[in-house]
HTML snippet that shows the backbone in 3Dmol.js (N, CA, C, O; Angstrom):
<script src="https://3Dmol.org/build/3Dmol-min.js"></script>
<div id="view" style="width:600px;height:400px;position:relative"></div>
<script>
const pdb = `
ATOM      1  N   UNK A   1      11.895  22.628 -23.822  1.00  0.00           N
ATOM      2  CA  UNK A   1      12.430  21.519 -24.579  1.00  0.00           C
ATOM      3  C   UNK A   1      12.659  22.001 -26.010  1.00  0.00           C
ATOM      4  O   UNK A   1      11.912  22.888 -26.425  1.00  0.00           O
ATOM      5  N   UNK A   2      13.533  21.554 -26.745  1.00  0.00           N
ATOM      6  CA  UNK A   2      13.924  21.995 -27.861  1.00  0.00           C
ATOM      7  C   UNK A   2      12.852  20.966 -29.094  1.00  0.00           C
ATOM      8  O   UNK A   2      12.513  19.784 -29.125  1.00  0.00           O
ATOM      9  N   UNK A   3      12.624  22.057 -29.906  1.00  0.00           N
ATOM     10  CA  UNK A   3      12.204  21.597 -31.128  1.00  0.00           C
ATOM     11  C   UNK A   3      12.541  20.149 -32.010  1.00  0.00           C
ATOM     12  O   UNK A   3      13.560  19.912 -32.658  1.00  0.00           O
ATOM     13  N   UNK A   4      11.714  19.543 -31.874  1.00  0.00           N
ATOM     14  CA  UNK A   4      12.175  18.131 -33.440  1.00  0.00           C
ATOM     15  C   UNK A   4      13.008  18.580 -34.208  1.00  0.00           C
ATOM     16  O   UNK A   4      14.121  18.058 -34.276  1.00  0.00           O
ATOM     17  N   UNK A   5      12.614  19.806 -35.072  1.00  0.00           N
ATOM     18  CA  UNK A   5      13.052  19.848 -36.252  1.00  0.00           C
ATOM     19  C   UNK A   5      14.089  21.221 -36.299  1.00  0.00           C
ATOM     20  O   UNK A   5      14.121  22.195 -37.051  1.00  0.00           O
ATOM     21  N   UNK A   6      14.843  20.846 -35.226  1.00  0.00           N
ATOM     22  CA  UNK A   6      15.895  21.964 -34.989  1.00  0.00           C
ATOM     23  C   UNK A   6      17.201  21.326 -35.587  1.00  0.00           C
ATOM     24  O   UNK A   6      17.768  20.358 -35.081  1.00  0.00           O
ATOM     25  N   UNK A   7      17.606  21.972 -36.707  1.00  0.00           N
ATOM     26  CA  UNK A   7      18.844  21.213 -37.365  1.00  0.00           C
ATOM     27  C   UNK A   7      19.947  20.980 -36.289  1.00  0.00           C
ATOM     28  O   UNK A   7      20.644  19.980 -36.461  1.00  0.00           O
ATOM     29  N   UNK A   8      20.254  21.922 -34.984  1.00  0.00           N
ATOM     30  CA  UNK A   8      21.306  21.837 -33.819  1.00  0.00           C
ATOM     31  C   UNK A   8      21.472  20.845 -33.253  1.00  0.00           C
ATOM     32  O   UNK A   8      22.601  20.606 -32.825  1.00  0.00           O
ATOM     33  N   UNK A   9      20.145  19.690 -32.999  1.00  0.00           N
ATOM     34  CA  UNK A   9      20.317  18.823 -32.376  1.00  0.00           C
ATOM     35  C   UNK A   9      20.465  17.702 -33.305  1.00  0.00           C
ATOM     36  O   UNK A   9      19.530  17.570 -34.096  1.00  0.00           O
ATOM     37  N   UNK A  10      21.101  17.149 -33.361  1.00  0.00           N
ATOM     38  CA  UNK A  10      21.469  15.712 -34.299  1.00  0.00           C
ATOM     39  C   UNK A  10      20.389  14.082 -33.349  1.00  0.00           C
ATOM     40  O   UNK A  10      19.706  14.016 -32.327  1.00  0.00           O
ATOM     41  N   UNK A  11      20.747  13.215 -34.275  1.00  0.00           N
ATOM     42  CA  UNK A  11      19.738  12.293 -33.881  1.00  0.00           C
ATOM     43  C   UNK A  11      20.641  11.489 -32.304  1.00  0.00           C
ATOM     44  O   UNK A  11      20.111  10.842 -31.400  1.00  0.00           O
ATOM     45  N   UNK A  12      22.097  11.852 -32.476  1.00  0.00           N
ATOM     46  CA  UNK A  12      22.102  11.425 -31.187  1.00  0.00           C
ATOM     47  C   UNK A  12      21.653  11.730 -30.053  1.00  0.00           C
ATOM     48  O   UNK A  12      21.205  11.031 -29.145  1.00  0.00           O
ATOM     49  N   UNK A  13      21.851  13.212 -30.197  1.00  0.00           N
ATOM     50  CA  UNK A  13      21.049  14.385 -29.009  1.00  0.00           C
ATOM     51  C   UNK A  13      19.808  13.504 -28.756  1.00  0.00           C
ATOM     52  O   UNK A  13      19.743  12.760 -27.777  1.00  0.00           O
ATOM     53  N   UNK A  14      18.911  13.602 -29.592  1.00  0.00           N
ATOM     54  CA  UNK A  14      17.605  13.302 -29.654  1.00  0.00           C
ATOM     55  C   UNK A  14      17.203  11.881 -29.042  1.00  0.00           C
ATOM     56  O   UNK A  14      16.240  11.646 -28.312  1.00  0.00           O
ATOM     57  N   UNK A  15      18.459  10.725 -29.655  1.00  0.00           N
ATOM     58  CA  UNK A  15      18.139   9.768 -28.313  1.00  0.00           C
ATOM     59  C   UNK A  15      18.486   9.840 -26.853  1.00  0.00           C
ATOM     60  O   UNK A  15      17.886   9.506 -25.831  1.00  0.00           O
ATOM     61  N   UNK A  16      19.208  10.179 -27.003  1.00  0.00           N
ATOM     62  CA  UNK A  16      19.775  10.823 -24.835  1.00  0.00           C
ATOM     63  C   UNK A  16      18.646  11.057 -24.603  1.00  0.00           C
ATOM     64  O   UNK A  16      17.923  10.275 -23.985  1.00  0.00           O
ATOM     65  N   UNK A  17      18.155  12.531 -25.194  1.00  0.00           N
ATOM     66  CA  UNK A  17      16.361  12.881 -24.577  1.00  0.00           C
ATOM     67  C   UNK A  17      15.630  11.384 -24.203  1.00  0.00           C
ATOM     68  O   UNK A  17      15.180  10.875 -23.176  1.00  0.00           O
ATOM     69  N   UNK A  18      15.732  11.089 -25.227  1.00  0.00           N
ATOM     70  CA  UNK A  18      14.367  10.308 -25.192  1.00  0.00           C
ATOM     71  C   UNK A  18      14.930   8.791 -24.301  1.00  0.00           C
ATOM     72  O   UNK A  18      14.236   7.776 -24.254  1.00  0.00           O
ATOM     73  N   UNK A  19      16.017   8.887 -23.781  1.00  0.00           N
ATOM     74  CA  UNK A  19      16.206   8.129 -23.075  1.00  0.00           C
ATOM     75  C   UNK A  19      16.743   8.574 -21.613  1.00  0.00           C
ATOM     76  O   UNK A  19      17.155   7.726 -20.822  1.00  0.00           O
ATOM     77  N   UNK A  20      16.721   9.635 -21.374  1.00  0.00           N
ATOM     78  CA  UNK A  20      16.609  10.697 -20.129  1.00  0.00           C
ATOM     79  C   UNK A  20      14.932  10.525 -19.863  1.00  0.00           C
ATOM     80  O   UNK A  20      14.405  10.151 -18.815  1.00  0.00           O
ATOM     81  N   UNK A  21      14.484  10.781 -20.705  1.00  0.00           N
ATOM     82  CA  UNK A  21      12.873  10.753 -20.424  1.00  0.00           C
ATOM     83  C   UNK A  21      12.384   9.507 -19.969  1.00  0.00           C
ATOM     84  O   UNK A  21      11.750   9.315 -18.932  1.00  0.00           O
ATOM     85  N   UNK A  22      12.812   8.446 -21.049  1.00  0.00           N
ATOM     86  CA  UNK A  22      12.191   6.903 -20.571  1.00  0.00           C
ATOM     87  C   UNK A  22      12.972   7.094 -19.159  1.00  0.00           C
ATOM     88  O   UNK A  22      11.988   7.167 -18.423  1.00  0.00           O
ATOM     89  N   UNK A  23      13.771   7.186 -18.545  1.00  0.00           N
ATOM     90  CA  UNK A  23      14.341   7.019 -17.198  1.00  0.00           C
ATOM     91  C   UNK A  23      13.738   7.635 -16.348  1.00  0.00           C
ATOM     92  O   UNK A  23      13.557   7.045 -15.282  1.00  0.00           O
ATOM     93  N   UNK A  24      13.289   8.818 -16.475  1.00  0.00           N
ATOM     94  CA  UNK A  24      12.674   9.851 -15.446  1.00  0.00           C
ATOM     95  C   UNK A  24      11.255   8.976 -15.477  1.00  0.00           C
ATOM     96  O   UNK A  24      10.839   8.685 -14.356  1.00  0.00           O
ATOM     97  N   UNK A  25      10.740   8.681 -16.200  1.00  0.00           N
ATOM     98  CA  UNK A  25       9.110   7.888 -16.167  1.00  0.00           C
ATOM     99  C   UNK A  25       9.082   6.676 -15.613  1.00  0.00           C
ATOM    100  O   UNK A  25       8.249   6.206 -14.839  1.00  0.00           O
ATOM    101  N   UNK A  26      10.357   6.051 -16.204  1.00  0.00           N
ATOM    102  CA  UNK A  26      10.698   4.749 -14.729  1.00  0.00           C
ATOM    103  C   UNK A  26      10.574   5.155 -13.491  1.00  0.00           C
ATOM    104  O   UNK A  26       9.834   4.632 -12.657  1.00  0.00           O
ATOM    105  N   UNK A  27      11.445   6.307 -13.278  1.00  0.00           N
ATOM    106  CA  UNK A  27      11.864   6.725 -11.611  1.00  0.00           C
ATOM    107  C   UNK A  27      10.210   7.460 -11.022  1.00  0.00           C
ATOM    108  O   UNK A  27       9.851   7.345  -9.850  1.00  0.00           O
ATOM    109  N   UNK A  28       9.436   8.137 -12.012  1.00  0.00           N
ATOM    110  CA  UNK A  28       8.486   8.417 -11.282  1.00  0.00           C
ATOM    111  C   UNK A  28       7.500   7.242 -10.741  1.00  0.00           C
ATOM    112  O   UNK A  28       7.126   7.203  -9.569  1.00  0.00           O
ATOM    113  N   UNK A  29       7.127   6.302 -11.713  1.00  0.00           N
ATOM    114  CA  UNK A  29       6.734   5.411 -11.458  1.00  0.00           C
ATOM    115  C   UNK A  29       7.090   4.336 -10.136  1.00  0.00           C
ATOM    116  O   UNK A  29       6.361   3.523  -9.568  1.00  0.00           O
ATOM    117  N   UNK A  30       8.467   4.686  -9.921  1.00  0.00           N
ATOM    118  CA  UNK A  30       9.313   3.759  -8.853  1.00  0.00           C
ATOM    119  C   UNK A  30       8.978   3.978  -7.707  1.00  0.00           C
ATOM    120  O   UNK A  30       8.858   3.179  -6.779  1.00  0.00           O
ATOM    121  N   UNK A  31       8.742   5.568  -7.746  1.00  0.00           N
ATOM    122  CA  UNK A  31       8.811   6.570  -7.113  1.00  0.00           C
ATOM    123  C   UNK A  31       7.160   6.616  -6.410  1.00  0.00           C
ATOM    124  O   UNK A  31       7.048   7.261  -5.367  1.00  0.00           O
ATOM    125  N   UNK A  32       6.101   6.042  -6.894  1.00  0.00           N
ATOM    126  CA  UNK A  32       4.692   6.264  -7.072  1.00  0.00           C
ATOM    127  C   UNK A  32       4.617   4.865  -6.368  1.00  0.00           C
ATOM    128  O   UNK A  32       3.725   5.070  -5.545  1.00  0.00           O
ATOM    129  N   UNK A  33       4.956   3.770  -6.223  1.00  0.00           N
ATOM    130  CA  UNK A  33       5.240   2.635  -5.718  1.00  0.00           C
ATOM    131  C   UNK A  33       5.576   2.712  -4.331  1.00  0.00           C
ATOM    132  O   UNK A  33       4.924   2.500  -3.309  1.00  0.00           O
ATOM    133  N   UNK A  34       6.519   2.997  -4.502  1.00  0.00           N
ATOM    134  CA  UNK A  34       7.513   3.433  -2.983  1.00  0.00           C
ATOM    135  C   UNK A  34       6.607   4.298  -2.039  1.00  0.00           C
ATOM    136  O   UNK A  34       6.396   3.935  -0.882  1.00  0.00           O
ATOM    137  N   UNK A  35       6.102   5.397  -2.533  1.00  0.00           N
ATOM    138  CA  UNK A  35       5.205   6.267  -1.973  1.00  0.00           C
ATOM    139  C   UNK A  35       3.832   5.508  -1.322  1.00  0.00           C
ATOM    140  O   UNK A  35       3.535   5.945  -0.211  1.00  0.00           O
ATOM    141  N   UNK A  36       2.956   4.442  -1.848  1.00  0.00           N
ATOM    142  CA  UNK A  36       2.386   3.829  -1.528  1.00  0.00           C
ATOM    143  C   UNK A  36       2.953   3.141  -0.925  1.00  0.00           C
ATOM    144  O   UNK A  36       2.516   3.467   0.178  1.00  0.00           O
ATOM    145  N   UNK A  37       3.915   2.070  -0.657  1.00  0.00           N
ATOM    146  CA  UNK A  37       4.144   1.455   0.398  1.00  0.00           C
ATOM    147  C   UNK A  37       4.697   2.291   2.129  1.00  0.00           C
ATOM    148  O   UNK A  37       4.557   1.746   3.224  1.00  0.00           O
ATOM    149  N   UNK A  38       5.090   3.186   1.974  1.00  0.00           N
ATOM    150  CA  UNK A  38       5.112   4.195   3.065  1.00  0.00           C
ATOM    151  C   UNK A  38       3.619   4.477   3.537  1.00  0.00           C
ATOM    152  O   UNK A  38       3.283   4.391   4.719  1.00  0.00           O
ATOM    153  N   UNK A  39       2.562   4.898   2.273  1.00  0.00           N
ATOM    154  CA  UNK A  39       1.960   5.498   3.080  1.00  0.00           C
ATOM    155  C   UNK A  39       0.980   4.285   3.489  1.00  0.00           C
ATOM    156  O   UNK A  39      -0.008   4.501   4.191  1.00  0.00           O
ATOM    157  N   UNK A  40       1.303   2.995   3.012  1.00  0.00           N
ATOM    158  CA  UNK A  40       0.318   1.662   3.652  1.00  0.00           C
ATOM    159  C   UNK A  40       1.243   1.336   5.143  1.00  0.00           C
ATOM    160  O   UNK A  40       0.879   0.450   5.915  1.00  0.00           O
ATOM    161  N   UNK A  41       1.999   1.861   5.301  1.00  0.00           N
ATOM    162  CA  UNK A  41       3.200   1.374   6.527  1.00  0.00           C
ATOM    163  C   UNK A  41       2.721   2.273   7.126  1.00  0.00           C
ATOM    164  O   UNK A  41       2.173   1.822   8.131  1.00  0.00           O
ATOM    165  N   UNK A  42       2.579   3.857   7.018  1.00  0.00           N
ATOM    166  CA  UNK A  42       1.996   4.548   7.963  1.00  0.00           C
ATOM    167  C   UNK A  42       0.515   4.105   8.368  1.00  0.00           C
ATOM    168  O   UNK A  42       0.254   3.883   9.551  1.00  0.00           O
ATOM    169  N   UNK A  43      -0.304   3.999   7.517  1.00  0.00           N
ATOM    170  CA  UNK A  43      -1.594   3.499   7.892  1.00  0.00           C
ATOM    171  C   UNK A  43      -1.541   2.336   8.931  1.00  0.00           C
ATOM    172  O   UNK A  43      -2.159   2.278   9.994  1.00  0.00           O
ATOM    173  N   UNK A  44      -0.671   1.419   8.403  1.00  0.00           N
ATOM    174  CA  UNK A  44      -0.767   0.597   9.542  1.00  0.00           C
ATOM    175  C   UNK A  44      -0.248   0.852  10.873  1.00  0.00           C
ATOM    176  O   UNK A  44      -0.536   0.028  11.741  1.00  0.00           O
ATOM    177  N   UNK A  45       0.704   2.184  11.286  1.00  0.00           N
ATOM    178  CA  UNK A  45       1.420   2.492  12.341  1.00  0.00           C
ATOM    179  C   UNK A  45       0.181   2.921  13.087  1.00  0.00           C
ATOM    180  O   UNK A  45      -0.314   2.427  14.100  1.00  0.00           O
ATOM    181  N   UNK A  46      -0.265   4.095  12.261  1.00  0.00           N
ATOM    182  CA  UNK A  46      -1.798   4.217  13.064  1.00  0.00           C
ATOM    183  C   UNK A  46      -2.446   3.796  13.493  1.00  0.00           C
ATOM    184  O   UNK A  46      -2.873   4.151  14.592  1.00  0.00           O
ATOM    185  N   UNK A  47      -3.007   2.452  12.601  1.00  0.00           N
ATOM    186  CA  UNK A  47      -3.921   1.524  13.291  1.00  0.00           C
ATOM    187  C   UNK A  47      -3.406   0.714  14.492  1.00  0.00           C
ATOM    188  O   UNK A  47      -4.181   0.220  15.312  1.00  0.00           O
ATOM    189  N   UNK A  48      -2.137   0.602  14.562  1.00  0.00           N
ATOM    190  CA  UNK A  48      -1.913   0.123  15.942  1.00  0.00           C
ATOM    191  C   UNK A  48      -1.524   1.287  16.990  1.00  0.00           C
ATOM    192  O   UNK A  48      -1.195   1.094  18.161  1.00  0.00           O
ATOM    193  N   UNK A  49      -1.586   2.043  16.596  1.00  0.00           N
ATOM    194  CA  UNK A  49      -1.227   3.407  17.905  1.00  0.00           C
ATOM    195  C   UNK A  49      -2.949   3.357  18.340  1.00  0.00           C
ATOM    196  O   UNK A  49      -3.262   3.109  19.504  1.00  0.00           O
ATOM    197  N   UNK A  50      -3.549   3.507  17.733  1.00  0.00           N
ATOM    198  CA  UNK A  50      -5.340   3.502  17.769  1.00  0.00           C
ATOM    199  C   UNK A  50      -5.832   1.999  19.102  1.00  0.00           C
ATOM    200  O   UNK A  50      -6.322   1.968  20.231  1.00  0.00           O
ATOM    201  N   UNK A  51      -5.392   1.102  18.216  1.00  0.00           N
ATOM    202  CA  UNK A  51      -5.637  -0.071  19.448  1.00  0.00           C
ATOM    203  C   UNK A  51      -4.622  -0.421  20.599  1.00  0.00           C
ATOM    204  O   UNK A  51      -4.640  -1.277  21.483  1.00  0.00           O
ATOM    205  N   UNK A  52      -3.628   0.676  20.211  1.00  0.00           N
ATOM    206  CA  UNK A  52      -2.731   0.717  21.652  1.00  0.00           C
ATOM    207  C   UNK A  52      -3.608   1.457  22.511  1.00  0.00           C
ATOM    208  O   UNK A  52      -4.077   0.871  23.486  1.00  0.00           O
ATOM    209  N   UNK A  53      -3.887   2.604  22.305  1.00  0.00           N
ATOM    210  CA  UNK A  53      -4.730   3.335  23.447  1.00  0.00           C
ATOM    211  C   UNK A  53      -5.924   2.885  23.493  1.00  0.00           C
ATOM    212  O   UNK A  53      -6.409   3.003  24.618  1.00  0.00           O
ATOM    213  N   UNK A  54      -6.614   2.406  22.720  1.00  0.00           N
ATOM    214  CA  UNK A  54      -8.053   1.767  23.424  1.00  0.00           C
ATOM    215  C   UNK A  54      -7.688   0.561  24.482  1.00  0.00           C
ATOM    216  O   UNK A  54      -8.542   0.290  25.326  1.00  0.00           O
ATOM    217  N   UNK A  55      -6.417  -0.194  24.470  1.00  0.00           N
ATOM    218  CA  UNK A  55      -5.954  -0.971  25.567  1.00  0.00           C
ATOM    219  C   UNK A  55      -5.944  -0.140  26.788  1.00  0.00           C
ATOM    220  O   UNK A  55      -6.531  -0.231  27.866  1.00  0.00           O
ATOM    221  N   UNK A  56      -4.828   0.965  26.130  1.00  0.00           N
ATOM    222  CA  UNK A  56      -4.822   1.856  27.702  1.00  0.00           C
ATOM    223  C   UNK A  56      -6.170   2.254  28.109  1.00  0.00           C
ATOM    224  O   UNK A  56      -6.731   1.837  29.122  1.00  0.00           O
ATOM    225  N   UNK A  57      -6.614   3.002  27.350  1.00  0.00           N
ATOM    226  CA  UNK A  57      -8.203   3.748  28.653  1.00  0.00           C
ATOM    227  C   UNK A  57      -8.761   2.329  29.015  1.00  0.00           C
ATOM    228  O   UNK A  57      -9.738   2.538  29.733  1.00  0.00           O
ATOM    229  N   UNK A  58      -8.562   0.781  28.820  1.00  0.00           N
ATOM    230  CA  UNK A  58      -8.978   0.072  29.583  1.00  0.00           C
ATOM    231  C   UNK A  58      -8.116  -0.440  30.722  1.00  0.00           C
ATOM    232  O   UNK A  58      -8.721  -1.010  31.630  1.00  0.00           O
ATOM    233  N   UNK A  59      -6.826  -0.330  30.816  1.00  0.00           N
ATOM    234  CA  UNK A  59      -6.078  -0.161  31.786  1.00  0.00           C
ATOM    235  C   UNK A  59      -6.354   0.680  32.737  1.00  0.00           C
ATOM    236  O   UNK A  59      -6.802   0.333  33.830  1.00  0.00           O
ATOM    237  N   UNK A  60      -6.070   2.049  32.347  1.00  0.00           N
ATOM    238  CA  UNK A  60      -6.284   3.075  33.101  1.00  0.00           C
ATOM    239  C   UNK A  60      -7.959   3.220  33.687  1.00  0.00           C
ATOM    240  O   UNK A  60      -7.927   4.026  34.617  1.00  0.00           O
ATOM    241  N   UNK A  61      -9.542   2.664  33.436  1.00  0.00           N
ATOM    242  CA  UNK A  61     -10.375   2.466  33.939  1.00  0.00           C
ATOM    243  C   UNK A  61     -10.555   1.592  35.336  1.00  0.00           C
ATOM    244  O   UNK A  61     -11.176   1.714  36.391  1.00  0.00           O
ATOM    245  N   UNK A  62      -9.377   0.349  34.544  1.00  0.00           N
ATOM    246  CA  UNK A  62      -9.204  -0.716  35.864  1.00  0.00           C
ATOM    247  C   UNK A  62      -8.975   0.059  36.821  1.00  0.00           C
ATOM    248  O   UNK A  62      -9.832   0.196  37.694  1.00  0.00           O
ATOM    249  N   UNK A  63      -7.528   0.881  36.889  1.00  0.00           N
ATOM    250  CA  UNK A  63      -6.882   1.138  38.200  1.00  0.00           C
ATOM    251  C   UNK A  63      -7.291   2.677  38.954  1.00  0.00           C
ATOM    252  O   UNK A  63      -6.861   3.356  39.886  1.00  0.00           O
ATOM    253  N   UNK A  64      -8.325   2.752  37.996  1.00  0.00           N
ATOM    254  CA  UNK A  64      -9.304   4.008  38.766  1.00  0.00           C
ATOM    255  C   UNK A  64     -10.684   3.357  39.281  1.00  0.00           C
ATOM    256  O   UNK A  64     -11.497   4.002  39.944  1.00  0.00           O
ATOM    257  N   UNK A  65     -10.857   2.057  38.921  1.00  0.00           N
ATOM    258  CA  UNK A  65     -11.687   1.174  39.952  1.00  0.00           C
ATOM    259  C   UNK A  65     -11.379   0.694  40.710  1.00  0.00           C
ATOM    260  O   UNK A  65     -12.303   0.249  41.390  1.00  0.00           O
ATOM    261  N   UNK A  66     -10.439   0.488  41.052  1.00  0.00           N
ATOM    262  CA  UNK A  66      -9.879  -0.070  42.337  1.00  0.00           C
ATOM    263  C   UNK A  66      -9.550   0.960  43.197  1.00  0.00           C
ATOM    264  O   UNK A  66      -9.521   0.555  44.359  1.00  0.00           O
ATOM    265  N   UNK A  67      -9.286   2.158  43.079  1.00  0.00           N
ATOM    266  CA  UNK A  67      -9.654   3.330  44.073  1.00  0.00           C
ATOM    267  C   UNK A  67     -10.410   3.316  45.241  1.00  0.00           C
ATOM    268  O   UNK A  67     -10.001   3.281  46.402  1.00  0.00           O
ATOM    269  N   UNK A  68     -11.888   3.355  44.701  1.00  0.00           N
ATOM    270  CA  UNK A  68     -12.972   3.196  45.568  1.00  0.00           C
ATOM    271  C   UNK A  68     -12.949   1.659  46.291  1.00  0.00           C
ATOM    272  O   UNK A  68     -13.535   1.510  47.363  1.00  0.00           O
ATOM    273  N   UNK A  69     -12.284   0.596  45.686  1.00  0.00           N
ATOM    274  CA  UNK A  69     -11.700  -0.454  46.177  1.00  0.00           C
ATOM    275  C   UNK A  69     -11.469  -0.435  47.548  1.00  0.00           C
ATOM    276  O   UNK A  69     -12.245  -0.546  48.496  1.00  0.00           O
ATOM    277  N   UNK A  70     -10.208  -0.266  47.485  1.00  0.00           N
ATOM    278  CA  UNK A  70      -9.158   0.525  48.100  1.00  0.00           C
ATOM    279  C   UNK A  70      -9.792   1.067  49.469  1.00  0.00           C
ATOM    280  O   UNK A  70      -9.788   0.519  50.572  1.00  0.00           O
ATOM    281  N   UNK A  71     -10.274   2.156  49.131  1.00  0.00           N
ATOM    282  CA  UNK A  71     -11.324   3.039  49.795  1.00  0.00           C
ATOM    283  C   UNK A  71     -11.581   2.574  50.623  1.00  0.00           C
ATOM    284  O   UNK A  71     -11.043   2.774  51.712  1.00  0.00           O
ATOM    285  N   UNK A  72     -12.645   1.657  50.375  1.00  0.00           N
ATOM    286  CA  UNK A  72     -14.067   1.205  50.346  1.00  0.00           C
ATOM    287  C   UNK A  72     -13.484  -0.121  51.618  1.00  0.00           C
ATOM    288  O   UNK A  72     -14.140  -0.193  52.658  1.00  0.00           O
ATOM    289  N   UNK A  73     -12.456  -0.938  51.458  1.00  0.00           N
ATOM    290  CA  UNK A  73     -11.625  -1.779  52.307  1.00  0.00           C
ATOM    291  C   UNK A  73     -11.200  -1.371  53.311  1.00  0.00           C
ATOM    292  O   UNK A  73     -11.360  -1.931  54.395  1.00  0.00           O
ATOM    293  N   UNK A  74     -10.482  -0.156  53.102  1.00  0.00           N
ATOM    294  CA  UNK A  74     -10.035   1.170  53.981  1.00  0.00           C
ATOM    295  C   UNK A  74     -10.986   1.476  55.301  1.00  0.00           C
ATOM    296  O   UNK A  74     -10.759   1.673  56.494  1.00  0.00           O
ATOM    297  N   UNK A  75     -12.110   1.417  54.507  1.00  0.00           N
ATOM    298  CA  UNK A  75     -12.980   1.922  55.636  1.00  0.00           C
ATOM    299  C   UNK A  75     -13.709   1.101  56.079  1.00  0.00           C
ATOM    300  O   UNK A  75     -14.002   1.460  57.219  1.00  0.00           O
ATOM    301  N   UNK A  76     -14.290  -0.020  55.780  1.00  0.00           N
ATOM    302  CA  UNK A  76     -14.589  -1.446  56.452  1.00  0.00           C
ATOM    303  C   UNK A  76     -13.706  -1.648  57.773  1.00  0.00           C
ATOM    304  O   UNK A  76     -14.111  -1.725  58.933  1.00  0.00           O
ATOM    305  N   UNK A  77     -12.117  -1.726  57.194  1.00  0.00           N
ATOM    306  CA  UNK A  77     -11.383  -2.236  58.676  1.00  0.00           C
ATOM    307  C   UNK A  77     -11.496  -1.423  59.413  1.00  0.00           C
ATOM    308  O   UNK A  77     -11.742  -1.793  60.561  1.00  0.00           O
ATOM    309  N   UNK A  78     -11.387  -0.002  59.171  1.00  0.00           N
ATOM    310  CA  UNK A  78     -11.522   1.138  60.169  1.00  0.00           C
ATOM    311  C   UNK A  78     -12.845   0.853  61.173  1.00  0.00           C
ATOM    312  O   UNK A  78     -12.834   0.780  62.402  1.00  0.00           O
ATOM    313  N   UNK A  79     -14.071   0.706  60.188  1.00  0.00           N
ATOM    314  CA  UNK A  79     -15.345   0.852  61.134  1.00  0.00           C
ATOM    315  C   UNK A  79     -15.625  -0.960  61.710  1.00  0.00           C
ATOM    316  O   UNK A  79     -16.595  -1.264  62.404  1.00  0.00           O
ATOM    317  N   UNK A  80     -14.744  -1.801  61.323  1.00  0.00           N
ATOM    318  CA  UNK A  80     -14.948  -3.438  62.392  1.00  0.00           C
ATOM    319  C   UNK A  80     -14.315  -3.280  63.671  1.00  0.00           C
ATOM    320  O   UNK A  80     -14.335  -4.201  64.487  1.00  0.00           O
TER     321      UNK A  80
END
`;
const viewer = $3Dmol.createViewer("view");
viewer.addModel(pdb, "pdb");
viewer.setStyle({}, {cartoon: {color: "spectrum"}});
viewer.zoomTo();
viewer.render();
</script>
């Protein structure tokens, strides 16, 4: 960055800067916002991918109990 007290830059120069700068500190800030709401949107994607599969392994428990079900019926009629 160039010097204050550099006779080259005149005071207009010097406001552009300083109003290039106020802009870039908006945009980071905008920017720091935005970033948090993504990463609260991801958090929440997770938390439902998380209680999606604890649904499934209770799905998938059911229909591996009914196997021996199954089975178990299977071989009743066989041996009446």
């Amino acid at each position: 960055m160039a010097k204050l007290n550099n006779p080259t830059i005149g005071k207009a120069d010097m406001a552009t800067v300083k109003e290039a700068l106020l802009m870039l500190d908006a945009h980071e800030r905008e920017c720091a916002v935005r970033m948090e709401s993504i990463d609260d949107k991801f958090k929440h994607i997770e938390k439902r991918l998380d209680e999606g599969s604890i649904r499934f392994k209770k799905a998938e428990m059911m229909v591996w109990g009914m196997y021996p079900l199954i089975i178990g019926l299977f071989l009743i009629e066989r041996l009446a």
